[in-house]
Kinemage of the C-alpha trace (Angstrom):
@kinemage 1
@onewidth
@group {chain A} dominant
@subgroup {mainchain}
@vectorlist {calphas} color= white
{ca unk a 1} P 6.675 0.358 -26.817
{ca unk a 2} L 9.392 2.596 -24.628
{ca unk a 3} L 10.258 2.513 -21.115
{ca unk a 4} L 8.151 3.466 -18.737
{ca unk a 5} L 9.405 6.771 -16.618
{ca unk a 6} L 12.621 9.209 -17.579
{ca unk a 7} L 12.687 10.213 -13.690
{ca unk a 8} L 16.690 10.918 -14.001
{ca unk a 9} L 16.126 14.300 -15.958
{ca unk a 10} L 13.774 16.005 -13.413
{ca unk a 11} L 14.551 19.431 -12.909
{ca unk a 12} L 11.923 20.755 -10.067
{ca unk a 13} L 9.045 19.249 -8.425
{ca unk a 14} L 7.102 21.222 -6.433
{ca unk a 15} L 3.403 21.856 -5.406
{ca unk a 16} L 1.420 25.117 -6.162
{ca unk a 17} L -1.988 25.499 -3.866
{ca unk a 18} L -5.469 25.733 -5.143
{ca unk a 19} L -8.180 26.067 -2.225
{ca unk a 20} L -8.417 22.574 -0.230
{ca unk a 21} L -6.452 21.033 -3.230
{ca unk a 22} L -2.746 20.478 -3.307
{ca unk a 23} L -1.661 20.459 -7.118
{ca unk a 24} L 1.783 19.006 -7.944
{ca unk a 25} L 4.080 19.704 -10.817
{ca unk a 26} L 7.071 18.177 -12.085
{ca unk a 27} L 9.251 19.730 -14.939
{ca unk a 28} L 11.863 17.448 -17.005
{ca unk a 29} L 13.701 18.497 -19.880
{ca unk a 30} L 14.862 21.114 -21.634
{ca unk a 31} L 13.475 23.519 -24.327
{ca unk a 32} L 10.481 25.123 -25.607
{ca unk a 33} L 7.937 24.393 -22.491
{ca unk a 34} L 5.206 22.310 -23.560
{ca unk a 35} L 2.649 21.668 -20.343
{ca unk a 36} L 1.132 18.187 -19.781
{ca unk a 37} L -2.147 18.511 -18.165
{ca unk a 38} L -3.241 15.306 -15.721
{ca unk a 39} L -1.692 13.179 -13.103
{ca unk a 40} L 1.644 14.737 -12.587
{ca unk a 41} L 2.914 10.943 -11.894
{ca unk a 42} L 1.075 9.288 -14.346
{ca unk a 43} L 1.976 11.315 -17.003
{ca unk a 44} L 6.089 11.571 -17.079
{ca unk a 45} L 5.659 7.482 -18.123
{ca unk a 46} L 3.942 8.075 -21.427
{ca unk a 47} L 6.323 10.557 -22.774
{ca unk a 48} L 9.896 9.573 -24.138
{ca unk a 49} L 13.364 10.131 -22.965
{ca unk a 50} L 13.954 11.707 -26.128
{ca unk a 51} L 11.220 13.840 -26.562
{ca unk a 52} L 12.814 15.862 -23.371
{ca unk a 53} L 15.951 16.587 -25.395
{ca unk a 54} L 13.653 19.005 -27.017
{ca unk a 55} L 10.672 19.775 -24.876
{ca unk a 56} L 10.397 21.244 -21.294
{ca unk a 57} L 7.595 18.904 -20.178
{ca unk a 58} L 5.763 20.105 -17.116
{ca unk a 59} L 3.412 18.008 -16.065
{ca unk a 60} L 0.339 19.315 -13.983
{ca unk a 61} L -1.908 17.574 -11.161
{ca unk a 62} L -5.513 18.505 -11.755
{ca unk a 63} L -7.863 18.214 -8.687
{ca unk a 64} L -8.805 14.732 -10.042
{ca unk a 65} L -5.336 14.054 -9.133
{ca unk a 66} L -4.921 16.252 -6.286
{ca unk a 67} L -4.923 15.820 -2.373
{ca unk a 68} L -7.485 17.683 -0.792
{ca unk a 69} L -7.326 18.711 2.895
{ca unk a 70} L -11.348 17.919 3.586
{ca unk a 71} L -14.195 16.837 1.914
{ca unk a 72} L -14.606 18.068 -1.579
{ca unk a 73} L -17.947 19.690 -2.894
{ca unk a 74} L -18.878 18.490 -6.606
{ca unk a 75} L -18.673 22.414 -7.419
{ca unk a 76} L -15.236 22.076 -6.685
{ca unk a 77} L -14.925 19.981 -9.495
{ca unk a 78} L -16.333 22.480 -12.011
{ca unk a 79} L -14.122 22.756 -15.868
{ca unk a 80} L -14.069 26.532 -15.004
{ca unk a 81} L -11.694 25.931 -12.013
{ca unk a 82} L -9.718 23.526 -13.277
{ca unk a 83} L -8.666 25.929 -15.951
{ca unk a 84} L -8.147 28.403 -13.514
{ca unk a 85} L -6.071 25.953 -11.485
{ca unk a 86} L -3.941 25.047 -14.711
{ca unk a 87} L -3.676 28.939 -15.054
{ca unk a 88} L -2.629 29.326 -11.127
{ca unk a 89} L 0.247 26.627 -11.756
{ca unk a 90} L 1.706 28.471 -14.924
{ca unk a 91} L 1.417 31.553 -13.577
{ca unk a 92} L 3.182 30.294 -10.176
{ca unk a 93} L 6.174 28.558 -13.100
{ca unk a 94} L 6.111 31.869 -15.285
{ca unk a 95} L 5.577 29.278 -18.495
{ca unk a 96} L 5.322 32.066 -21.841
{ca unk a 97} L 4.408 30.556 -25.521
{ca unk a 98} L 4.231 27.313 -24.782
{ca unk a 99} L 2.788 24.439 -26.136
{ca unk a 100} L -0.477 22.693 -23.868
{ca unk a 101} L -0.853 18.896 -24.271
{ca unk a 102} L -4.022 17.149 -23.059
{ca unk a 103} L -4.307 13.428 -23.288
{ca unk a 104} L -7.896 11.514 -23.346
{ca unk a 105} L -10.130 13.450 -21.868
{ca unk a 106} L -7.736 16.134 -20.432
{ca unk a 107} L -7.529 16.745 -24.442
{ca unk a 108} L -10.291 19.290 -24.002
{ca unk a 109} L -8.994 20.533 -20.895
{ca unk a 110} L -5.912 21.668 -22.803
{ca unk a 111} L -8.017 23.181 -25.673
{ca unk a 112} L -10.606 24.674 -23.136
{ca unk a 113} L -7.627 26.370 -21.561
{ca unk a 114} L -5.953 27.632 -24.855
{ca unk a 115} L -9.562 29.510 -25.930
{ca unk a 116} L -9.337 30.910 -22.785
{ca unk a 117} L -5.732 31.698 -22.020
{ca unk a 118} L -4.682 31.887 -25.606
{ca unk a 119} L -2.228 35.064 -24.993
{ca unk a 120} L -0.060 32.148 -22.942
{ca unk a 121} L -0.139 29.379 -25.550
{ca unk a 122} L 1.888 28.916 -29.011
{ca unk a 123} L 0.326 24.989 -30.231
{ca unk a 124} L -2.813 23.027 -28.882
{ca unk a 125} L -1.635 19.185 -28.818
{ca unk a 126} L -4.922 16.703 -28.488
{ca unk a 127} L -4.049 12.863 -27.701
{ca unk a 128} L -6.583 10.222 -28.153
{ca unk a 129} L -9.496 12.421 -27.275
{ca unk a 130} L -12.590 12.174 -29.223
{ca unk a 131} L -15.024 14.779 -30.323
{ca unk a 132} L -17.209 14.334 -26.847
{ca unk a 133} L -18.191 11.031 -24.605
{ca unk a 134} L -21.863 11.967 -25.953
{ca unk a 135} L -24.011 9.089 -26.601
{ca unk a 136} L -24.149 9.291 -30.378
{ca unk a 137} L -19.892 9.453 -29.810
{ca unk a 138} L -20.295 6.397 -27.607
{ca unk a 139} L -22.490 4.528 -29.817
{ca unk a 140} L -19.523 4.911 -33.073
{ca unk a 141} L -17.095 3.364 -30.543
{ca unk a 142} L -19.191 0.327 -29.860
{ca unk a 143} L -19.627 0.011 -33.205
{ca unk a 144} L -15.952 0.232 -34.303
{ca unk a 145} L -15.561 -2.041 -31.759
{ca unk a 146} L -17.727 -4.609 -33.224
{ca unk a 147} L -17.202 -4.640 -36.573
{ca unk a 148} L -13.128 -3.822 -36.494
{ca unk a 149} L -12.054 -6.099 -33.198
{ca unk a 150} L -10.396 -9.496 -33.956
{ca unk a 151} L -12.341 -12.344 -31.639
{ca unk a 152} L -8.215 -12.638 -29.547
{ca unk a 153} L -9.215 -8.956 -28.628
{ca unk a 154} L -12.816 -9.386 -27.920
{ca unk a 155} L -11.980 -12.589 -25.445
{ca unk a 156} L -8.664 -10.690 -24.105
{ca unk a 157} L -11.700 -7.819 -22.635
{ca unk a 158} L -14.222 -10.808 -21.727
{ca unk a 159} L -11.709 -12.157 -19.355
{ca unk a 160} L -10.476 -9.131 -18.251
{ca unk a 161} L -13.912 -7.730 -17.484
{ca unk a 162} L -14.906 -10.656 -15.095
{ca unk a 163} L -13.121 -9.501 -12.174
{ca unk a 164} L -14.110 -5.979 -12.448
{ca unk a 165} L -17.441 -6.301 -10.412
{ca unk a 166} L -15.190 -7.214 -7.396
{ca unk a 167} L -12.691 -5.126 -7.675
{ca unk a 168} L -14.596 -2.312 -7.878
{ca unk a 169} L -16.606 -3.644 -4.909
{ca unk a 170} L -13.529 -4.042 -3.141
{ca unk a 171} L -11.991 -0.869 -3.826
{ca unk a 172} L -14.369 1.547 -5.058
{ca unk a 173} L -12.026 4.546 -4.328
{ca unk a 174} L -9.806 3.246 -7.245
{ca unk a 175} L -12.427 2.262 -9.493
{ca unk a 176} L -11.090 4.754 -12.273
{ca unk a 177} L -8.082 3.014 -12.227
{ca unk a 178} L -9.023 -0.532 -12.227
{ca unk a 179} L -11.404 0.185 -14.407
{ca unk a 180} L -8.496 1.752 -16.785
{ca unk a 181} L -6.122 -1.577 -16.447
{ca unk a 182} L -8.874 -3.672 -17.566
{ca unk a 183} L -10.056 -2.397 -20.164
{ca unk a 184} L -6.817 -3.004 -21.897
{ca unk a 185} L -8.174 -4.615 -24.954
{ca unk a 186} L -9.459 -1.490 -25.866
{ca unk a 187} L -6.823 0.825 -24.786
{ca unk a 188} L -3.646 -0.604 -26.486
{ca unk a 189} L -2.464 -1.773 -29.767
{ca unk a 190} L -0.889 -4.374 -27.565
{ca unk a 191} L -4.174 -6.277 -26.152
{ca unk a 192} L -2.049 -8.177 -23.689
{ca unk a 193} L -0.412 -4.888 -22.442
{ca unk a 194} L -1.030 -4.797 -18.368
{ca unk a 195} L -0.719 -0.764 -17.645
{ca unk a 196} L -0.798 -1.214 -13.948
{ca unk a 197} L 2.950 -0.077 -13.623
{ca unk a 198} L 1.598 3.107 -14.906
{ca unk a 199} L -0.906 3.829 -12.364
{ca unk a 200} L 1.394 2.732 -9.612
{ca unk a 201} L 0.955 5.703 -6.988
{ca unk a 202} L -1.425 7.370 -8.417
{ca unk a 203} L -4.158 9.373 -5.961
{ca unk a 204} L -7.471 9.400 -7.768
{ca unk a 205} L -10.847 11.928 -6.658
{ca unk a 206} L -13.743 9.430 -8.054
{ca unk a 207} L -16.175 12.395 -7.930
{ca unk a 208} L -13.806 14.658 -10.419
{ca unk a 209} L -14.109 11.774 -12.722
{ca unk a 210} L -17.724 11.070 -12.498
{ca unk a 211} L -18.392 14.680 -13.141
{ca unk a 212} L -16.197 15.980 -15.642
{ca unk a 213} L -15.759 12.755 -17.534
{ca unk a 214} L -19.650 11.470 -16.895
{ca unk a 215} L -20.912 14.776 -17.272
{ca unk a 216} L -19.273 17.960 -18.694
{ca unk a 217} L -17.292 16.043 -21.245
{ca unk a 218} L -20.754 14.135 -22.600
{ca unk a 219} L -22.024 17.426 -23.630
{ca unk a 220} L -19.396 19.373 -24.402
{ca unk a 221} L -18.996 21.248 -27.775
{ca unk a 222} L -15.589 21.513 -28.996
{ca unk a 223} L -16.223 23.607 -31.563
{ca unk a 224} L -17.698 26.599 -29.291
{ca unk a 225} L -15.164 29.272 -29.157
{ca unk a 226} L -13.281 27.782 -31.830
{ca unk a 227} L -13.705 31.095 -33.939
{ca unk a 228} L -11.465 32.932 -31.739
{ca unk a 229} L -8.813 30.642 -31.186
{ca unk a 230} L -6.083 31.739 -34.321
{ca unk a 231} L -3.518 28.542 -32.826
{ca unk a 232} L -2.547 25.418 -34.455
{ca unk a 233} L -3.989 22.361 -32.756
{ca unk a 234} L -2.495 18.795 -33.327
{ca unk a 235} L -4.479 15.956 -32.745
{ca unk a 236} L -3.012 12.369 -32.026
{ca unk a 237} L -4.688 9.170 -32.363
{ca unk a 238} L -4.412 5.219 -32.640
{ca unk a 239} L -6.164 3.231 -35.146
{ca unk a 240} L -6.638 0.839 -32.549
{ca unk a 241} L -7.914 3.186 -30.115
{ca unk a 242} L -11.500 1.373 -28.794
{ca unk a 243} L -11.884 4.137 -25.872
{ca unk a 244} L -13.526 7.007 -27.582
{ca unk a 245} L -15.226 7.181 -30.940
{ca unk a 246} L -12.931 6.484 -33.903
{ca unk a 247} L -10.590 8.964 -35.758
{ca unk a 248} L -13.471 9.452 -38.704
{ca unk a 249} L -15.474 11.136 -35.900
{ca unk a 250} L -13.491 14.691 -35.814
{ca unk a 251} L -13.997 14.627 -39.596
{ca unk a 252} L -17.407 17.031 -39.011
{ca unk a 253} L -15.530 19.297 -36.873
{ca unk a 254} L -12.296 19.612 -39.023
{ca unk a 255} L -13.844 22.857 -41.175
{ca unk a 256} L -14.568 24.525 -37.316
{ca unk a 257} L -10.811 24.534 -36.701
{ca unk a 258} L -8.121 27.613 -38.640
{ca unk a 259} L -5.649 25.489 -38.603
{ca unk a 260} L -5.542 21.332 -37.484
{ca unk a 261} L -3.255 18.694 -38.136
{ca unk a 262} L -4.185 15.109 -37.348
{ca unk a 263} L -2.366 12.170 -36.884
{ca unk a 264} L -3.009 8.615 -36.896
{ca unk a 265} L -0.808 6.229 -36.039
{ca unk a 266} L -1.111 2.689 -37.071
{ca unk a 267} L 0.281 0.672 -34.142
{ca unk a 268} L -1.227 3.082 -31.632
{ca unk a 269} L -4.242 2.593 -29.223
{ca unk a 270} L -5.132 5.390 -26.722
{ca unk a 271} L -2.338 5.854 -25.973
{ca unk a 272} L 0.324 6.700 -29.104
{ca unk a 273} L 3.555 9.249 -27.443
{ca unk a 274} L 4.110 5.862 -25.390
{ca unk a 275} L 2.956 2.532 -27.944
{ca unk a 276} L 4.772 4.744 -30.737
{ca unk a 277} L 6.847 7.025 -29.291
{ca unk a 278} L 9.678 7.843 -31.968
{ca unk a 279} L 7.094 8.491 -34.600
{ca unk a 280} L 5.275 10.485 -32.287
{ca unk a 281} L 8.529 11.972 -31.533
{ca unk a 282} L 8.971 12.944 -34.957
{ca unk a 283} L 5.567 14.092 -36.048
{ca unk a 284} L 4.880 16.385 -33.151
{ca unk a 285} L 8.265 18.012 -32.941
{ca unk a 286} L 7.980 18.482 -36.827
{ca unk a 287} L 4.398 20.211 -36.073
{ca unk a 288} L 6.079 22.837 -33.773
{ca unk a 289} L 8.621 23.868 -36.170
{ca unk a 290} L 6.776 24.265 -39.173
{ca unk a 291} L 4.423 26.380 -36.743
């Protein structure tokens, strides 16, 4: 796995406002822009050093991430916004033909966005995001779980889990994020992996979360709209990914898409352009040129 962070080859940060919401950016790299919707700290530590040699990554608060100035509305939190805020923040950057990157479930944020702002985007890249949270999509990941989990990884998540109660009770305003570190076992290739580095500083809106994530993303259709959208989408995902449903999952969507590429890669979890990052180096950045 790489190095967390590549803070040294920052060119701008700056923050673009959206309403109540203060949305951050930071840009590193150099190239053809590719913009990295989520947490606009988390984010920079997933991607590699050397995958800014070749990319301008700009990565994007969403209000999930985003200081407010008052008390937040749930209609605040609506998808239709939060494109229009991703929309606000390119516009405000002047980003042309360049490549949107969602990871988890900002993976339909990024395609969401491209169906509707498709005049602005060149290539769709999807990381670890499954066809929906649904139930019938939540019911294949249990089951993968199951019946493909080694009984280390099983009692790895059993211990992990035991704390959880109180730590949520403790801190409920970070319960996304504890919640994240321990469910480890399921999130990385590397069971023992502790990802709370990654989430060091990281400013978290619960109710985005419970309503996007909880709601929206349960009953979303990926393929609506998908007969209008004439750009290449690349979908990454680990075979060890226990998080969403399993990479068979897209395979009744696959005929919905003009053109998809997908990805698996064998030492990945959830999250592969950090557990594997020179092969996902390689495979994305040979995706954009042959497109």
């Amino acid at each position: 796995m790489s190095t967390l962070g590549a803070t040294k080859d920052v060119v701008a940060r700056g923050t673009v406002r959206s309403g109540i919401f203060t949305l951050g950016y930071s840009i590193e790299g150099e190239g053809k822009p590719a913009l990295v919707i989520g947490s606009s700290v988390y984010y920079p530590r997933t991607f590699s050093a050397g995958l800014r040699k070749t990319l301008k990554l700009v990565f994007v608060d969403h209000r999930g991430f985003a200081h407010s100035s008052k008390n937040v509305a749930k209609s605040e939190y609506d998808l239709d916004i939060v494109l229009d805020d991703i929309e606000r923040i390119r516009g405000h950057l002047g980003l042309t033909d360049m490549v949107i990157i969602g990871h988890s479930g900002h993976g339909y944020m990024a395609l969401e966005y491209a169906k509707r702002y498709s005049r602005h985007v060149s290539h769709v890249v999807l990381i670890g995001t499954g066809p929906s949270h649904s139930p019938a999509h939540a019911a294949m990941t249990e089951q993968h779980w199951q019946e493909a989990v080694c009984p280390e990884r099983k009692a790895r998540l059993e211990s992990d889990l035991q704390s959880l109660p109180a730590e949520i009770a403790a801190s409920p305003e970070t319960r996304f994020v504890t919640y994240c570190v321990r469910m480890g076992a399921r999130s990385w290739y590397d069971h023992t992996f502790d990802a709370s580095a990654l989430w060091s500083g990281v400013h978290v809106n619960m109710d985005m979360f419970d309503t996007l994530w909880g709601e929206v993303f349960r009953d979303i259709d990926v393929t609506k709209g998908l007969d209008d959208l004439d750009i290449p989408v690349f979908i990454a995902l680990g075979r060890f990914d226990y998080l969403v449903a399993p990479y068979h999952a897209w395979e009744p969507y696959r005929q919905s898409f003009r053109d998809l590429t997908v990805r698996v890669f064998d030492r990945s979890g959830h999250t592969p352009q950090l557990e594997e990052s020179a092969a996902f180096d390689a495979e994305l950045l040979r995706w954009i040129a042959a497109r």
